[in-house]
N, C-alpha and C positions, 0 to 999 in steps of 0.2 A: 886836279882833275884836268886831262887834256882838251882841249878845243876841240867840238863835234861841228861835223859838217854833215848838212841832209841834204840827199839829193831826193828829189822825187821824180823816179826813173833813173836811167845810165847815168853818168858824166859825161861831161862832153871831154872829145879827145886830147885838148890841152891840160885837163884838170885830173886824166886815168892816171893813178902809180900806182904801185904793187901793193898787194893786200894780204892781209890773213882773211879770211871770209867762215862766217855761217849765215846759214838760210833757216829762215822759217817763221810763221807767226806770231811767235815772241810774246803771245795773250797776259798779262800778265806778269812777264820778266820773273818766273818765278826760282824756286831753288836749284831746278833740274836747268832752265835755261843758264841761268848762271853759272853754275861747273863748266857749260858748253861755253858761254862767252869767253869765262876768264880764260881757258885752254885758249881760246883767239888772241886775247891777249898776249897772253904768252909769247904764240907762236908768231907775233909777226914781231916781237920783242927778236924773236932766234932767227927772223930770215930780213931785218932789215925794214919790213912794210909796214905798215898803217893796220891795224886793228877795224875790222868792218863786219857788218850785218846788213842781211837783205831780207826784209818786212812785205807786207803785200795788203793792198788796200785796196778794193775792199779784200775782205779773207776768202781763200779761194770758192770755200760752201757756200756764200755770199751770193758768188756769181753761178755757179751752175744750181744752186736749188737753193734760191732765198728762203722759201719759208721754214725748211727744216738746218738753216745754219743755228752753227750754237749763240748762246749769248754771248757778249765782251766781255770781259774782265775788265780791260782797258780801252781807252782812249788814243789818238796816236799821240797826243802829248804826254801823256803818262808812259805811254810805251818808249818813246824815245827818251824818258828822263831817267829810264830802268836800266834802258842803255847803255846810256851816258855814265852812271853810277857807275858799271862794272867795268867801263874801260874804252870803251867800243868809240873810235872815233872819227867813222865816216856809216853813216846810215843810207842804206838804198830803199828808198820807197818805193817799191815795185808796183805798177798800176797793173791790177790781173784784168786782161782783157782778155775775150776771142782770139787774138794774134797770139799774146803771149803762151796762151794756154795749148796751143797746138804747136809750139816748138817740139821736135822730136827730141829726144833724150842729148841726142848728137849736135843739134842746133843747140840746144840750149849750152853745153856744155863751151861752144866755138864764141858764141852771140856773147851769151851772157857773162859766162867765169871766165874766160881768156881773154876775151876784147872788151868786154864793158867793165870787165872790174880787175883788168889784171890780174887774179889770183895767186896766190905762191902755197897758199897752203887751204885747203879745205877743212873745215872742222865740222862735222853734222852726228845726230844721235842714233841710236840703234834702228830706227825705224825709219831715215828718210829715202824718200823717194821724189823724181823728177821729172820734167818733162810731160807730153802730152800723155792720158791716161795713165801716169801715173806708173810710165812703163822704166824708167831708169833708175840703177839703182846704185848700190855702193861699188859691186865687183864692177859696173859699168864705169865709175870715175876712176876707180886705180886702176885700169885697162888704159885709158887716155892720160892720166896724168906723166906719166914720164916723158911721154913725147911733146905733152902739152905746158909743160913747165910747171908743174903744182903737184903738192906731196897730199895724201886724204888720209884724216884720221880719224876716227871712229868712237864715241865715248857711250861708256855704259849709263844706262836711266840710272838716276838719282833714287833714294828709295826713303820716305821716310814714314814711322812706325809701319815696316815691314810692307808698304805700296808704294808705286812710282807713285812719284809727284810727277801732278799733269795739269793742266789748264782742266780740261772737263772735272779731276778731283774738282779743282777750285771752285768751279763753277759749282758741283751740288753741293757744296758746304754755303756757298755765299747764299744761295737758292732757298737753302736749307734755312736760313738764320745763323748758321755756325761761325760766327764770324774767327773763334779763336782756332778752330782748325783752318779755316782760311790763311790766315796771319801767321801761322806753322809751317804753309806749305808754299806762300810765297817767300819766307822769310821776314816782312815787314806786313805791319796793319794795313788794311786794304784801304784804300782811300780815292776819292777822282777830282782831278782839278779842274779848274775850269775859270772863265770870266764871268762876275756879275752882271749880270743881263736887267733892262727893266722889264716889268711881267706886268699884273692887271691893279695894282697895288690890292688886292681885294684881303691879303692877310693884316695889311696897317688897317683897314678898316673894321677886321675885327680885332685887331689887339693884336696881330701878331705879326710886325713887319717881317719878310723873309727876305734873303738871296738868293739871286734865282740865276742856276747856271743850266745851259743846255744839255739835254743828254745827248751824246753825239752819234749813237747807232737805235735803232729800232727794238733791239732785244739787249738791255741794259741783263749783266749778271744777279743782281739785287734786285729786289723792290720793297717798300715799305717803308715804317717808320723808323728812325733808328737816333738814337742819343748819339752826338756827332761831336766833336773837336776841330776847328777851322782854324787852318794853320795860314800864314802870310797878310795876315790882317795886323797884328802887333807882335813883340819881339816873343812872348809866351801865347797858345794857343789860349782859344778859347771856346766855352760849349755852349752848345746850344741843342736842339731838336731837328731831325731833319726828314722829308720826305721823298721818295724815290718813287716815281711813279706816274698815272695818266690822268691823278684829279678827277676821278669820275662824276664827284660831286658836281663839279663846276665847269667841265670841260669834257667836251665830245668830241674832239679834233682827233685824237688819238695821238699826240704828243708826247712822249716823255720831257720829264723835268723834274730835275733836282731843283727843292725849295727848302731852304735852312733858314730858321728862324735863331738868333744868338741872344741868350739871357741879355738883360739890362743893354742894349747895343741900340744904338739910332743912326748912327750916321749913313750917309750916302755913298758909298763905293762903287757907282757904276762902273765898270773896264776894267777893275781890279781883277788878278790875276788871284785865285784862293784855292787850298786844297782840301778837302772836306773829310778828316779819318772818321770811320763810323766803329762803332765802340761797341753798341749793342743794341740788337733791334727790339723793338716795345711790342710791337703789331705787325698786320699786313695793311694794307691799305685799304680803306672801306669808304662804298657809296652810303650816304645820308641821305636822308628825304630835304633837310633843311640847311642851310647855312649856318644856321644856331644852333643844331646840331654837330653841326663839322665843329664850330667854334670852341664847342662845351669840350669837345675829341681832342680838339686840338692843346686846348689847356690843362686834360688829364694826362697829355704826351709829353707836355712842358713838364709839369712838374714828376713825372717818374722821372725824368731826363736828369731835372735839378736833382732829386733824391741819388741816384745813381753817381753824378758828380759830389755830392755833398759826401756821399760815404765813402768814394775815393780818396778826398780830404782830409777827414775825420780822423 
C-alpha cells in the first residue's frame, strides 16, 4: 500500500506535483466512491502523477444549514483509512469556509485544480457540481481543461440491487438497524475507530467496565445498542456489547459517545487506537428512571450479545 500524505488545506508550493484528482465527501468510502477512486488510480498510473482526493470538513450542509445536514457515516480517520485502502495517496482536507464557498466556478477551477493541486486529470461522478452556488459543472471543466493542462472523465453511479449506492442509502439502512444492507453497500462491515478515552467509570461500578471513545460529529449515522466486535486490541477480534448514543439516563450534556463494554476483559487501555465492527443492533437506546434499572438493561444487552456470539461459534 503506498504512503498517504494529508494535507489539511493546499500544499504548500515546494510540496505541489501533478495529480489524478477527485473531489467530494467520500461519507463512507463506499462501493460507488470506490469505482470513482480506483479510476484515480489508474489514471495518474497513465499520466505519471500521484493519485489524490479532495474531502471537506466540515461537510458543506454543515456549514450553510447545520441543523438539517445529514448524519456521518464516517469519522475523518475512518474516511481517510478508506482512502488509503483504494489507493489514493495524497488527501486534501479542504476546510469549507465563507471564502472558499464563494470561489466562482472559474476561481475555483485556477485556485484550486491548477495551482493548488496541480491536476492532470479530473475524475468526478454523474452528478458533480462546483463552485459558488453550486453553479459549475462538467461541460464547464472540459471547456477549460485543454488550455488548462487536465483531461475530465466522467463515471456512471454504481448500482447495486438495482439502486445507486449512496451515502444517504447508507445512512437509512444504518438509521434503520440494517446493518447487513449497510455492509452491501459500503462493501465492508460498518464500523468507527477511535481512542479510548477515560469517561465517569460509572459502568465498572455497576458491573460493567466500558471503552469509551468519542463520537466526532453531532449527528452520529447510528444510534443504539448493538453487539459489536473490537478489532486492534489483540491479534483476533473480540465481542462485546456496545452503545451509541447520548445516555440519557445519566447525562444531559447532549454528548454523543460510543461506550463498549468486552466479555471477560479488564485491562486498561487508555490512548489506545481501536475499531468497533457492529454486527447487530439489540435496541434503541432508552431513558430509565434508575441506574438499577439501566444496570438490569444493560446485563439483558450483554447476554443477547453473548448469545449472538455463542451461536456464531457453535
Amino acid at each position: 500500500m503506498p504512503t498517504m500524505h494529508v494535507f489539511h488545506g493546499l500544499p504548500g508550493i515546494a510540496e505541489r506535483h501533478p495529480c489524478a484528482l477527485s473531489i467530494g465527501n467520500f461519507d463512507g468510502v463506499h462501493r460507488g466512491h470506490r469505482a470513482l477512486l480506483q479510476r484515480v488510480v489508474e489514471a495518474a498510473r497513465e499520466n505519471g502523477a500521484t493519485a489524490a482526493a479532495m474531502t471537506f470538513e466540515p461537510h458543506p450542509r454543515e456549514f450553510f444549514a447545520p441543523e438539517q445536514a445529514p448524519a456521518r457515516i464516517a469519522n475523518l480517520r475512518d474516511k481517510i483509512g478508506g482512502l488509503r485502502q483504494v489507493g489514493i495517496e495524497r488527501v486534501f482536507v479542504q476546510h469549507f469556509n465563507r471564502d472558499f464557498a464563494s470561489l466562482s466556478p472559474e476561481q475555483f477551477i485556477q485556485r484550486i485544480l491548477v495551482e493548488g493541486c496541480q491536476a492532470r486529470a479530473l475524475v468526478v461522478g454523474d452528478d458533480f457540481r462546483f463552485g459558488a452556488r453550486r453553479a459549475g459543472d462538467v461541460a464547464l471543466l472540459r471547456s477549460f481543461g485543454a488550455s488548462c493542462g487536465f483531461r475530465v472523465e466522467q463515471i456512471e453511479q454504481v448500482q447495486w440491487n438495482g439502486e445507486r449506492v449512496s451515502s444517504s442509502r447508507i445512512r437509512g439502512a444504518l438509521s434503520a438497524g440494517n446493518l447487513l444492507l449497510a455492509s452491501e453497500l459500503l462493501g465492508h462491515a460498518y464500523s468507527i475507530s477511535g481512542r479510548v478515552l477515560h469517561g465517569s467509570k460509572l459502568g465498572r461500578q455497576l458491573g460493567f467496565p466500558t471503552l469509551n471513545l468519542r463520537v466526532a460529529h453531532r449527528r452520529p449515522a447510528l444510534n443504539g445498542i448493538y453487539a459489536v466486535l473490537v478489532h486492534g486490541i489483540r491479534s483476533r477480534s473480540l465481542p462485546g456489547v456496545a452503545s451509541v448514543g447520548l445516555r440519557p439516563t445519566i447525562d444531559d450534556s447532549g454528548r454523543w459517545l460510543l461506550e463498549v463494554h468486552l466479555f471477560d476483559f479488564s485491562e486498561d487501555i487508555y490512548g489506545q487506537l481501536i475499531r468497533v465492527q457492529f454486527v447487530q443492533k439489540l435496541r434503541d437506546e432508552e431513558r430509565f428512571d434508575t441506574v438499577q434499572e439501566l444496570a438490569a438493561a444493560i446485563r439483558r444487552d450483554a447476554d443477547r450479545a453473548r448469545a449472538i456470539f455463542d451461536g456464531a461459534t457453535a
